[in-house]
N, C-alpha and C positions, 0 to 999 in steps of 0.2 A: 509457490506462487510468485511473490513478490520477492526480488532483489534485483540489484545491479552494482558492483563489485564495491561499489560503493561503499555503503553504511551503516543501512538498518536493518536490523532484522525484524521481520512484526512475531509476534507469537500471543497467544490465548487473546485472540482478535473477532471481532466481527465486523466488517467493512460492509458498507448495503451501500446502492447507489441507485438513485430512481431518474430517469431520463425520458422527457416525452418525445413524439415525434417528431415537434418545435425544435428540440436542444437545449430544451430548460433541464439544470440537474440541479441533483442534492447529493452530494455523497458524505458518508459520516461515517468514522472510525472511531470502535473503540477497543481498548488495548493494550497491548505491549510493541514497545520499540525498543529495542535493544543496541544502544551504538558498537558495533562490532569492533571499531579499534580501538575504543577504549576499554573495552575487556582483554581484549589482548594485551594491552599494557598492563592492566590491573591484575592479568591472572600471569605475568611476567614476572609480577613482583617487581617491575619497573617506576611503583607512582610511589608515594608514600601519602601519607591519610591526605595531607592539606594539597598536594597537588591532584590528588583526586578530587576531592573537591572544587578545587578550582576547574578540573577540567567538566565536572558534570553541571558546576554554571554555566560553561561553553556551551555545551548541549544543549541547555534549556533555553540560554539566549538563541542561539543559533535555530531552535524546532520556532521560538516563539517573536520569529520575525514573521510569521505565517499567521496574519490573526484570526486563520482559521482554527487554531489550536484555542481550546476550550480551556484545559484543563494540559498541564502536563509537571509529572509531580515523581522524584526518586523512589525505585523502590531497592534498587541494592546492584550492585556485579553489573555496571553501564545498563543494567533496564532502568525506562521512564513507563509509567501510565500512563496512558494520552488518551484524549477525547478531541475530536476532531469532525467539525464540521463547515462543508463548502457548498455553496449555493453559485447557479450562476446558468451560461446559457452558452453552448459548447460551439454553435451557429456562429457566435457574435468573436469568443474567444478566439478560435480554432484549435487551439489545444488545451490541456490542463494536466499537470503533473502532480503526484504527490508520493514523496514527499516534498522533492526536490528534482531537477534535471540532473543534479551529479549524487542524487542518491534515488533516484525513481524505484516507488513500488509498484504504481500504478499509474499510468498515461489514456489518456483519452484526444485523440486526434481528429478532426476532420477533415475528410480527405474530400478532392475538387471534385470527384465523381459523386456527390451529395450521401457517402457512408461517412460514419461516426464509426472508428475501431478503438473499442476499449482493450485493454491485453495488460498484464503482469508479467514482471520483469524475472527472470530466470539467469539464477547464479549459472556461472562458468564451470569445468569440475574444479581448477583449484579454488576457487572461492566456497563451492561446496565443500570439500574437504575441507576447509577452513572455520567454516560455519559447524560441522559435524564434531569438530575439534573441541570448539568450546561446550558440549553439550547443550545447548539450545536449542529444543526441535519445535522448527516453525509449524505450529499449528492455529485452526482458524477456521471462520467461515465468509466469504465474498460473496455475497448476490446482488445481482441486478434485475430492477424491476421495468419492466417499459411493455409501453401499446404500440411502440415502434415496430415497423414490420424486421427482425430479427434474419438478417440472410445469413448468418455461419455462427457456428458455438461450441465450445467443446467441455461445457459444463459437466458436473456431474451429475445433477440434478434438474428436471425442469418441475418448479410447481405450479400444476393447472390452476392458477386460479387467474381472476381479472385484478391485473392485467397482469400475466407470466413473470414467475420468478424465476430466475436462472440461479443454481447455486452450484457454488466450487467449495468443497470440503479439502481444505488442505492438513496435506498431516506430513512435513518435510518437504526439502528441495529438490525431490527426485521426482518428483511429478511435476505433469506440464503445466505449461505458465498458463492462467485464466486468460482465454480471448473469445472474445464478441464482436461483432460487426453487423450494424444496425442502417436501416434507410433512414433518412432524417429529410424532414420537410424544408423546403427555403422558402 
C-alpha cells in the first residue's frame, strides 16, 4: 500500500479515514512504523547500543513534530507504535500527506475539477527488494468511509452499509497502491 522510497514502513496497521462530501475528514492510524534506514544500520551492525538510541530519539522527535501523533513509543529493530489522528477539511487544505511529503504513505489531493483522489504510495522494485530484505511484511487494513459520490476505486472490499466502506486488505508491497477518487461538494 503505502510507501515512497522514503522511510516508513507501516505494518500490523489499521488506517480508517471518513470524508463527507463537504471535505471534512478524520483519518487515524494505528500501528507499526518502521524507519527503514535505521534498520538497515542497525541490522549492519553499523550503530552501537547508544548511537542507537540516539538515533531512535531522532525518529521520535522527527514523527512528533506532527501533533497529530497521539502516541508514539519504541518497541525494538527501528519499529515505533504509533497512534495517529488528523482532523480537518480537504476543500480548505487542498492536500494532506501522511506521514510526510519525503516519506508519504498516504496523500489526499484536490484536484480543480472539484474530485478529491486519495491513493497510497507504492515502493519501486529496488526499494521493494529492500523492504523484502529486512523481513518486515507490510501488513494491514486502510478503509474509507464516505456519502460522497465515489467515481473510481480499486479496493478490495466494498462494505454495504450507510455510508460505504471501502477496504484495502494489505498483505506486502506487491500489490497495488490503495486509490479512491471521490466528487466533493464546494
Amino acid at each position: 500500500m503505502f510507501l515512497l522510497a522514503g522511510c516508513y514502513l507501516p505494518s500490523d496497521f489499521v488506517a480508517d479515514l471518513r470524508i463527507t462530501p463537504d471535505g471534512d475528514y478524520n483519518f487515524q492510524y494505528t500501528g507499526q512504523l518502521t524507519y527503514v534506514p535505521l534498520l538497515e544500520k542497525i541490522r549492519e551492525g553499523g550503530l552501537s547500543q547508544l548511537e542507537t538510541a540516539e538515533q531512535v530519539k531522532t525518529v521520535i522527535a522527527d514523527l512528533a513534530r506532527d501533533k497529530g501523533f497521539e502516541e508514539i513509543s519504541y518497541v525494538d529493530s527501528a519499529t515505533f507504535r504509533v497512534r495517529y489522528k488528523r482532523v480537518g477539511n480537504i476543500l480548505r487544505e487542498k492536500s494532506y500527506t501522511f506521514v510526510r511529503i519525503s516519506a508519504r504513505l498516504l496523500s489526499m489531493e484536490r484536484r480543480a475539477d472539484g474530485t478529491v483522489v486519495i491513493f497510497g504510495d507504492k515502493p519501486n522494485t529496488a526499494d521493494a527488494q529492500r523492504i523484502a530484505a529486512t523481513g518486515i511484511v507490510m501488513r494491514g487494513q486502510f478503509r474509507i468511509q464516505t456519502e460522497a459520490d465515489v467515481v473510481r476505486h480499486n479496493a478490495t472490499e466494498v462494505m454495504e452499509v450507510a455510508p460505504p466502506v471501502y477496504v484495502w486488505r494489505i498483505d506486502g508491497v506487491e500489490q497495488p497502491s490503495p486509490q479512491l477518487i471521490l466528487s466533493a461538494r464546494r
